[in-house]
C-alpha positions as CSV (number, residue, x, y, z in Angstrom):
1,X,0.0,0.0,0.0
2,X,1.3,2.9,-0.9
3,X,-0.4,5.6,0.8
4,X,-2.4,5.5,4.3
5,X,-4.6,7.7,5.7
6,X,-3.8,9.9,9.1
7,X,-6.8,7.2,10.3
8,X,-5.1,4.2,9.2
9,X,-2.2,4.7,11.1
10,X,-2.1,2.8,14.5
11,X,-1.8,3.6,17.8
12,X,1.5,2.4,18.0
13,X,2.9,3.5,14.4
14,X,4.8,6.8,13.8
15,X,5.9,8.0,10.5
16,X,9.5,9.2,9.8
17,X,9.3,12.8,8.8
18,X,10.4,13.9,5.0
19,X,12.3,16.9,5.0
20,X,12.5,18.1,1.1
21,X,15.5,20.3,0.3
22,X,17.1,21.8,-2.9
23,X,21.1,23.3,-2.2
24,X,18.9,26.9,-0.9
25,X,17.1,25.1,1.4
26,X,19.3,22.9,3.0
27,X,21.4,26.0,4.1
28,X,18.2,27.5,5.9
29,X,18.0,23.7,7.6
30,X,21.7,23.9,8.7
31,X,20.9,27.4,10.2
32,X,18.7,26.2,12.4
33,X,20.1,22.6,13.1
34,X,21.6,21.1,16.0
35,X,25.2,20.9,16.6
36,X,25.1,16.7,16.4
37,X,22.5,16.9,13.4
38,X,25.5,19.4,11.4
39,X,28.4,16.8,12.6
40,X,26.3,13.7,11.1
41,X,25.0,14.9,7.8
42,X,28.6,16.4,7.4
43,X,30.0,13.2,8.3
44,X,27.6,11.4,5.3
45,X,28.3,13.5,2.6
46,X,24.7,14.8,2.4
47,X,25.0,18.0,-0.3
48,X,21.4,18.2,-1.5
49,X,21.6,16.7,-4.2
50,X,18.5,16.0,-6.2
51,X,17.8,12.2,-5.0
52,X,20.1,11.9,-2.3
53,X,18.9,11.2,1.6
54,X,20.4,11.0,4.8
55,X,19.0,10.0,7.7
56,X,19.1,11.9,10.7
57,X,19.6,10.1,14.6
58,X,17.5,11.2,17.5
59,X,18.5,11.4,20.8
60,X,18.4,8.1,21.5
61,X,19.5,6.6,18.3
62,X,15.9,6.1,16.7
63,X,15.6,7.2,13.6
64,X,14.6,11.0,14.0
65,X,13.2,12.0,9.7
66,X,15.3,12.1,6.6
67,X,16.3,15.1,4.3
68,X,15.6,13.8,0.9
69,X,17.3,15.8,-2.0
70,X,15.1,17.4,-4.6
71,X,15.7,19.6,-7.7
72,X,15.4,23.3,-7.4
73,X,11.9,23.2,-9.9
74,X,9.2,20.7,-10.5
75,X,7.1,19.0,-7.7
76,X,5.9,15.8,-9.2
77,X,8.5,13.3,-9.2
78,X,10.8,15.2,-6.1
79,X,10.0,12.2,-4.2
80,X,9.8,9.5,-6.4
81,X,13.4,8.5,-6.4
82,X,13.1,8.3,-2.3
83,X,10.1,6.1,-2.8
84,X,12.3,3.4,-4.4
85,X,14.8,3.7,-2.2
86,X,14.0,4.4,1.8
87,X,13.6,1.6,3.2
88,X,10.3,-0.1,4.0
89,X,8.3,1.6,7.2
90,X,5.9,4.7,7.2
91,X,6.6,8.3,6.0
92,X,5.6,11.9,5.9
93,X,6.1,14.6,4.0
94,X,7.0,17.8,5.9
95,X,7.4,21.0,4.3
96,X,5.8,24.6,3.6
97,X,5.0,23.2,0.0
98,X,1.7,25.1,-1.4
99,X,-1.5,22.3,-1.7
100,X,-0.8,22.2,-5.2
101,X,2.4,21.4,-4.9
102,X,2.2,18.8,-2.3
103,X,-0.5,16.5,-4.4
104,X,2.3,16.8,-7.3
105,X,4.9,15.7,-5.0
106,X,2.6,12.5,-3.4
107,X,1.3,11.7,-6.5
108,X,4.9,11.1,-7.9
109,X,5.5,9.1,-4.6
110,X,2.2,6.7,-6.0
111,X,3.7,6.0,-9.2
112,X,6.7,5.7,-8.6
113,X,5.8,2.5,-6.5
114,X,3.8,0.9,-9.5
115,X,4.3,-2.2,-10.2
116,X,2.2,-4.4,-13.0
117,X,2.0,-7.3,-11.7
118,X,-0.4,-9.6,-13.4
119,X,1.7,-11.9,-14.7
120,X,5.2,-11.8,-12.0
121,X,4.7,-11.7,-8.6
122,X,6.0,-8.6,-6.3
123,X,6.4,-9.9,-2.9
124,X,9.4,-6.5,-2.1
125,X,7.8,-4.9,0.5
126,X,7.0,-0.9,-0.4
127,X,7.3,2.0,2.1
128,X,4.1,3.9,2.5
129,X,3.5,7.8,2.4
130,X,0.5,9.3,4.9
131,X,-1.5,11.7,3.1
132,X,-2.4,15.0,4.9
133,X,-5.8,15.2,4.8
134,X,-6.0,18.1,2.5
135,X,-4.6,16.4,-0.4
136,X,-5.6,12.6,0.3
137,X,-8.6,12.7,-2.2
138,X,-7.2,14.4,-4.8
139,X,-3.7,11.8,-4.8
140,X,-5.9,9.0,-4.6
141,X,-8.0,9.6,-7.2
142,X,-5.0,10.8,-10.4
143,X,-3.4,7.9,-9.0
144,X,-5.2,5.3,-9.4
145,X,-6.9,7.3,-12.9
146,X,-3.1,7.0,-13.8
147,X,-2.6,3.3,-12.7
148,X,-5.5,2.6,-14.6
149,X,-3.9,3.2,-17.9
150,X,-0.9,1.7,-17.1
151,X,-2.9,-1.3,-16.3
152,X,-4.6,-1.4,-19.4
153,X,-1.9,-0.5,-21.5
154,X,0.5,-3.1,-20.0
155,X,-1.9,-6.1,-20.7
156,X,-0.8,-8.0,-23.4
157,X,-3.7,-8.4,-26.5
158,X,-4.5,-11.8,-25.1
159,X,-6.4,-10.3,-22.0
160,X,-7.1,-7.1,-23.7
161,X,-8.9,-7.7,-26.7
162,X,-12.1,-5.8,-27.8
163,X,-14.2,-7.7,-25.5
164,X,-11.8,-7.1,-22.1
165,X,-11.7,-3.6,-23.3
166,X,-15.4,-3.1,-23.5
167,X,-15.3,-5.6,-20.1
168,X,-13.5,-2.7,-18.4
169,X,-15.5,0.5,-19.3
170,X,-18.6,-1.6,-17.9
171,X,-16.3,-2.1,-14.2
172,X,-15.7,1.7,-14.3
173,X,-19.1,2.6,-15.0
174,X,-20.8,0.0,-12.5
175,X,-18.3,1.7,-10.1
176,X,-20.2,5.2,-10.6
177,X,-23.3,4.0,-11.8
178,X,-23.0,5.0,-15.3
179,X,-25.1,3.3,-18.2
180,X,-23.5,1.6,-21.2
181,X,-24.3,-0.2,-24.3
182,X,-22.1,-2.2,-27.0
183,X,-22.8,-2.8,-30.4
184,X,-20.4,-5.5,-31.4
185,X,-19.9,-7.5,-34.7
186,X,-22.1,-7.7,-37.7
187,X,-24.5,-5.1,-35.4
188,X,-22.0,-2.3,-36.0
189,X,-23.3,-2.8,-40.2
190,X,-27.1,-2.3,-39.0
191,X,-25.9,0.5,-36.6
192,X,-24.3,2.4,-38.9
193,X,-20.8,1.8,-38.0
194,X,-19.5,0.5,-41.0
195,X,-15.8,2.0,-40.7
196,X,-15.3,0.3,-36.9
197,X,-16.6,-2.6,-39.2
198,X,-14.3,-2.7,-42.2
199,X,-11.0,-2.4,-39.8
200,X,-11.9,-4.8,-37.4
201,X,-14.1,-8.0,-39.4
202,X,-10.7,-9.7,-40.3
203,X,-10.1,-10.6,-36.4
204,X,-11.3,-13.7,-34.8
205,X,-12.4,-11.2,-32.2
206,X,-15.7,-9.3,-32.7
207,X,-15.1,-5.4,-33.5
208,X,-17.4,-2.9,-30.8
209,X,-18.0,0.1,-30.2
210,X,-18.6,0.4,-26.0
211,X,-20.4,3.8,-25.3
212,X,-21.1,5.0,-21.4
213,X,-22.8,7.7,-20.1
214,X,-22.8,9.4,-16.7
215,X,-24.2,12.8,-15.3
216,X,-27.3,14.8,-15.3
217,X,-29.4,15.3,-18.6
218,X,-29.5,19.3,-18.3
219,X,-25.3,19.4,-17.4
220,X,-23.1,20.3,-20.7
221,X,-22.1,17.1,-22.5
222,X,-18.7,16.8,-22.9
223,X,-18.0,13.5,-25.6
224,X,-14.3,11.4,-24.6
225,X,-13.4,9.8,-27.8
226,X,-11.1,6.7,-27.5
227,X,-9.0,5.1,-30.0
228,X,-8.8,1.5,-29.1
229,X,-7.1,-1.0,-31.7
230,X,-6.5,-4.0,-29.1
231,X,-3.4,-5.0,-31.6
232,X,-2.3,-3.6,-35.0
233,X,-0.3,-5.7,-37.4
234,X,-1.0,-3.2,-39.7
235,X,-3.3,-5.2,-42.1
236,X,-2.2,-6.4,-45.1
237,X,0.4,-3.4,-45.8
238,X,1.9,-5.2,-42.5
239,X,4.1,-3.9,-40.1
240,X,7.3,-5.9,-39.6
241,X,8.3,-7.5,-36.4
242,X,9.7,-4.3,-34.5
243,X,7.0,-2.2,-35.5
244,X,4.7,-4.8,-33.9
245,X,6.5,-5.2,-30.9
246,X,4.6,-2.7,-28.9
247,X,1.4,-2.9,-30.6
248,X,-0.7,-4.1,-27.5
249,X,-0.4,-0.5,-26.4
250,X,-2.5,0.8,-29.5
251,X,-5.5,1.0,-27.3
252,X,-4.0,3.7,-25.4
253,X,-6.1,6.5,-26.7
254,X,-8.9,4.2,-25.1
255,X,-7.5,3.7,-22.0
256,X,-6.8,7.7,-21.3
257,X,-10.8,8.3,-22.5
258,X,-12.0,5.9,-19.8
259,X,-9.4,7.1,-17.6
260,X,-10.3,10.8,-17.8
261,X,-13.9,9.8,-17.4
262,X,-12.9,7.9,-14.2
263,X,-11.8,11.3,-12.9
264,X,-14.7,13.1,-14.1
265,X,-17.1,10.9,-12.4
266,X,-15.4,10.5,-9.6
267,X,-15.0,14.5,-8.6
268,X,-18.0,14.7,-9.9
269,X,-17.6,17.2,-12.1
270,X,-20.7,19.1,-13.0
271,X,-20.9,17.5,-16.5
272,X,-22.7,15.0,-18.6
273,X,-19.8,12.4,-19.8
274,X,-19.9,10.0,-23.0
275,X,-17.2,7.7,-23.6
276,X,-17.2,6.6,-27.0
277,X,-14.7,3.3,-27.9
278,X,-13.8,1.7,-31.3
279,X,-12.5,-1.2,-30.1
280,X,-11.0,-3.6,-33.0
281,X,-8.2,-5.6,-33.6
282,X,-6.8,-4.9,-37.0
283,X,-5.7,-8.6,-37.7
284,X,-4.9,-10.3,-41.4
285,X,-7.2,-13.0,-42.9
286,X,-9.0,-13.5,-45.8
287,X,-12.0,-10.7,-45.7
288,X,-9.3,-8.2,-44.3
289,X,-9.6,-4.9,-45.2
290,X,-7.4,-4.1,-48.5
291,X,-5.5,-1.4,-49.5
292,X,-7.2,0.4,-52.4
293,X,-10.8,-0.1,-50.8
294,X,-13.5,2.7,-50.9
295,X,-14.7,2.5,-47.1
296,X,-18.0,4.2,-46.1
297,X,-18.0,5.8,-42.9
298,X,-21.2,6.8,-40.4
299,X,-21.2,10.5,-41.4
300,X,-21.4,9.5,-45.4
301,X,-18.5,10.1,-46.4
302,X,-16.5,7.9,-48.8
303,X,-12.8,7.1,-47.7
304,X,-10.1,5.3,-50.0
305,X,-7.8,3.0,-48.2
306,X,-4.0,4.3,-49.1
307,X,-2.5,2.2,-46.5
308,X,-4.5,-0.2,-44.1
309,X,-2.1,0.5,-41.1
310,X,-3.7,3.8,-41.0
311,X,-6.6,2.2,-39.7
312,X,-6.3,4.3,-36.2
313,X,-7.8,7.3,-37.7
314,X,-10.8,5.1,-40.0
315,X,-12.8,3.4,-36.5
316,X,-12.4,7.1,-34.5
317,X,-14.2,8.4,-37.7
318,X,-17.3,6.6,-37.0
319,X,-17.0,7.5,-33.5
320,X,-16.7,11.1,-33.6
321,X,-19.5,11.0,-36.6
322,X,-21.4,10.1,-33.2
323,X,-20.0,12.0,-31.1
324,X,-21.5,14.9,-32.8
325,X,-24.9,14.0,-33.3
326,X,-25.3,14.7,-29.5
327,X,-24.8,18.5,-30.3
328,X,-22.2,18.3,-27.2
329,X,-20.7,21.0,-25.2
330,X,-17.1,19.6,-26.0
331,X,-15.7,16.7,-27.7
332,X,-12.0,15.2,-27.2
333,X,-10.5,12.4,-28.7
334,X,-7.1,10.5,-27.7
335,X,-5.5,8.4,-30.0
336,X,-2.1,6.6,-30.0
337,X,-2.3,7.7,-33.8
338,X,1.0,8.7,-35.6
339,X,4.6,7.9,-35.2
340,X,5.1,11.4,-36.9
341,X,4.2,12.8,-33.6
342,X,6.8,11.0,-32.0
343,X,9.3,12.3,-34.5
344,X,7.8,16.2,-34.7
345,X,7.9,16.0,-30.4
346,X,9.5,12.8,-29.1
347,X,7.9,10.4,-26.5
348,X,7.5,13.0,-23.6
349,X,5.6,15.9,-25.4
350,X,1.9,14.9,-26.6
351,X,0.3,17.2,-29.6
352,X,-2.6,18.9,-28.9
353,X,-4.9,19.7,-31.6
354,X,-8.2,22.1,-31.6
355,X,-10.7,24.0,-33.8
356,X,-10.6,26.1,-31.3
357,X,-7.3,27.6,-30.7
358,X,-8.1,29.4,-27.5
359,X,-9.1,25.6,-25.9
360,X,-6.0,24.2,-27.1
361,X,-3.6,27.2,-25.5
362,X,-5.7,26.7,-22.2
363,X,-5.1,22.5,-22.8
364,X,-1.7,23.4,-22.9
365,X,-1.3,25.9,-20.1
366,X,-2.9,23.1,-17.6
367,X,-0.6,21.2,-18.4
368,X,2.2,23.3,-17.4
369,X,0.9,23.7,-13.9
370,X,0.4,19.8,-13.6
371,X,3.4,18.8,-15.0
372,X,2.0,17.3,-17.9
373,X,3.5,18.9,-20.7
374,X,1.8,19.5,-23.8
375,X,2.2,21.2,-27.3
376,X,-0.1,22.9,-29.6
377,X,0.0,21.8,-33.3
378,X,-1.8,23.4,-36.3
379,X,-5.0,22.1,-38.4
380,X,-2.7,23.5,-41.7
381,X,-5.9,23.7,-43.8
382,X,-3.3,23.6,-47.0
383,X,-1.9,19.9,-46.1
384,X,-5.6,18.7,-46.7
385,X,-4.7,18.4,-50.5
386,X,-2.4,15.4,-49.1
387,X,-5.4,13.0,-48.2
388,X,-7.5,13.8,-51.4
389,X,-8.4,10.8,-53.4
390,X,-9.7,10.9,-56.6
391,X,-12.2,8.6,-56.4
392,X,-13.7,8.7,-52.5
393,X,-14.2,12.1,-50.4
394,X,-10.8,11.4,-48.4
395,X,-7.5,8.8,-48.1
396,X,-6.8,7.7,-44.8
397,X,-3.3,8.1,-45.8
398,X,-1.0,11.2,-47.2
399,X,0.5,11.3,-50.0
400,X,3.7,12.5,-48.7
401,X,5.6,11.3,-45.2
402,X,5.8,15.2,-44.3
403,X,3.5,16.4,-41.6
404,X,2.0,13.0,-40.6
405,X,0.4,13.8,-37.6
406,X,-1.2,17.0,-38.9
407,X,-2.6,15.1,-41.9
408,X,-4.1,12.4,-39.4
409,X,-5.4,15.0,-37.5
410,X,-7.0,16.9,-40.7
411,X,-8.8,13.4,-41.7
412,X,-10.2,13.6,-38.3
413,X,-11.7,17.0,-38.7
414,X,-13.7,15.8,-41.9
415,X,-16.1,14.1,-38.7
416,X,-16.2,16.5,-36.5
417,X,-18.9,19.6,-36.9
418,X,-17.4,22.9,-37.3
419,X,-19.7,24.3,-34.5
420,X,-18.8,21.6,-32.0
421,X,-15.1,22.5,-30.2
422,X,-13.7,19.6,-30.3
423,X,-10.1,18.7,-29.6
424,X,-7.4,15.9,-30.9
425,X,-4.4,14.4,-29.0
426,X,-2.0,12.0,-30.3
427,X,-0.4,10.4,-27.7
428,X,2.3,8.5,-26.8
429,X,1.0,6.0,-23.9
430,X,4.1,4.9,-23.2
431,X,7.6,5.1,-21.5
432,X,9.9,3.4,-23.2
433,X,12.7,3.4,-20.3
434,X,12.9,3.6,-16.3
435,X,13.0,6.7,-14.6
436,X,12.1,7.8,-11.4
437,X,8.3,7.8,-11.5
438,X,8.1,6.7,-14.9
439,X,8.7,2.8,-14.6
440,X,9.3,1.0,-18.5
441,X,5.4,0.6,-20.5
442,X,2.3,2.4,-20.3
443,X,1.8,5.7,-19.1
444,X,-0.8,8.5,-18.5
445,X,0.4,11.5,-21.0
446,X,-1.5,14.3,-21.4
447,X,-4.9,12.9,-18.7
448,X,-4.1,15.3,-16.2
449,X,-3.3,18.0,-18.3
450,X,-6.7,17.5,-19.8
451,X,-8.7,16.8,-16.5
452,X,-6.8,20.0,-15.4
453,X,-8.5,22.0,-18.2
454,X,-11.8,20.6,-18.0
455,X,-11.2,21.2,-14.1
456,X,-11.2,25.3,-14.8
457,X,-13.8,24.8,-17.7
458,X,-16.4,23.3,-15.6
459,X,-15.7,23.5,-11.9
């Protein structure tokens, strides 16, 4: 357990104090320190440095707190290093830290502690952090929002298929009382769903689309889009073995959607939610999908198949076709879409895309104060002469390499009404090495930047 509560602590337990300081601080400490204290964290070579600790003695040899080391800027992972490395017992953080800063700082503690252990068993004990009561809710629920992507994310296609996926979104909304409803297989063709169709038919495993809905009928309706291709092998224009390697986390854009909803209905934040999935595997058989195929998609247009591992971008357009037809308030879509967005920003800075550029400056900005850093791309209206086909109304794929993840995002737009603000991120869902806080798989990148935004939007 990672965090306790000031109730769950007993009678008998005491936690060990955390004293955070940068190389300004820890001159104020020695100021004001005793004479033995000075001598002891003299004696250890304790400088401050970002990550380092030193225990200090009390009078009787106990173990009195520890200074723990952290940078001179940036909250969220200061004590995530510490969390892997004090040993087990029972802490607290003690400091003049603002409220905001302190849920950063806890928060990091949480996940830096994460462990997915499905499949490998994690019998090392952890230390545990004791919330202050003013920040407990709030650290507790983006952690386990967070953990709950990772989760998903981290499960291999075998226990995350379409159906495990749609299995989850009904867990989360049983858990808030939330309604859904799942139109699966040759349903999504009498539905009108015939792009989530076409991708996902060649799988042994039916093709949905999981919708769930939460809040009060008069709130504003804000519609989370989810991209959620269980596997990719690309489709007949297939991927080769290192581009598949990591395909399990292309249900990402799902898993933040249902994530961020989590969130949402949790704070309850005066809102009506939708989550909308297309959930498919996009698998190779014999009635798979084929490059060169005219697809028809829920909103009537026509889309020519360039290249069928662009399939990402085909189910969300069937999804955000529906989406609209709710005349919401707001509509956001996540989608591990484009490995142009990787190379335009690298794996740490998600793309945020808006018609609205005042929303996606404000997306941005929230993420600055949560530490969840996010850039704002353009809708270049010329680059739509890259995805024209001469023979359908769209190609899902560009003519031209250059600008990937701003094409991708321009096929999107052909869905989305021009009177509904709606909002596009291609992210990453994934860390593809250890760091402090940031343990090797999926990850959580751009959800509390968004929750942040909707936070000020709404609350």
């Amino acid at each position: 357990m990672c965090y306790l509560s000031n109730q769950q602590l007993k009678d008998d337990q005491q936690a060990v104090p955390l004293l955070p300081v940068n190389k300004g601080r820890f001159e104020v400490w020695k100021a004001s320190a005793s004479p033995a204290h000075l001598q002891w964290v003299e004696n250890s070579g304790f400088t401050a440095t970002a990550g380092q600790s030193c225990g200090l003695p009390g009078a009787n040899g106990e173990l009195e707190a520890y200074l723990v080391g952290v940078k001179d800027s940036g909250f969220l992972y200061s004590l995530s290093s510490h969390a892997n490395r004090l040993p087990p017992g029972i802490y607290r953080l003690e400091s003049d830290w603002s409220r905001g800063d302190r849920i950063q700082a806890c928060l990091g503690w949480g996940l830096a502690l994460y462990k997915f252990d499905r499949y490998k068993g994690n019998e090392k004990p952890a230390p545990s952090l004791v919330l202050d009561a003013d920040v407990d809710e709030a650290v507790r629920s983006l952690h386990a929002a967070q953990c709950l992507v990772r989760d998903l994310v981290n499960t291999p296609t075998e226990h995350m298929g379409p159906s495990q996926l749609a299995d989850a979104v009904v867990k989360e909304a049983d858990r808030f009382q939330a309604q859904t409803h799942i139109v699966a297989g040759e349903d999504l063709l009498t539905g009108n769903f015939p792009a989530i169709h076409a991708v996902g038919r060649a799988s042994t495993r039916e093709p949905r689309l999981i919708e769930m809905n939460w809040g009060e009928e008069d709130a504003p309706l804000v519609v989370l889009v989810g991209k959620g291709v269980c596997f990719d092998t690309g489709g007949l224009d297939l991927k080769s073995a290192a581009g598949m390697a990591l395909m399990k986390k292309d249900m990402g854009g799902a898993a933040h959607a249902l994530a961020l909803a989590r969130l949402m209905m949790e704070n309850r934040l005066p809102v009506r939610v939708k989550v909308l999935i297309s959930a498919v595997e996009n698998s190779v058989s014999g009635n798979a999908y084929r490059p060169g195929d005219i697809i028809p998609t829920r909103k009537g247009l026509s889309v020519e198949i360039g290249n069928t591992d662009a399939e990402g971008r085909v189910v969300l357009s069937d999804a955000l076709a529906l989406a609209c037809e709710s005349s919401p308030d707001l509509v956001i879509d996540f989608a591990t879409l484009t490995g142009a967005a990787r190379i335009a920003l690298g794996p740490d800075l998600m793309p945020v895309f808006s018609n609205r550029d005042e929303v996606a400056q404000q997306i941005r900005q929230a993420g600055e104060e949560v530490e969840d850093p996010m850039w704002v791309m353009p809708l270049f209206q010329p680059y739509r002469k890259l995805i024209e086909s001469p023979i359908a109304d769209i190609n899902n794929s560009g003519k031209s390499s250059y600008g990937g993840c701003i094409t991708a995002a321009l096929f999107l737009e052909h869905f989305v009404e021009p009177d509904i603000p709606w909002v596009h991120i291609d992210t990453f869902a994934w860390n593809q090495s250890d760091r402090p806080g940031r343990p090797q798989g999926g990850e959580a990148l751009s959800l509390r930047a968004v929750y942040r935004y909707l936070q000020t939007r709404y609350g």
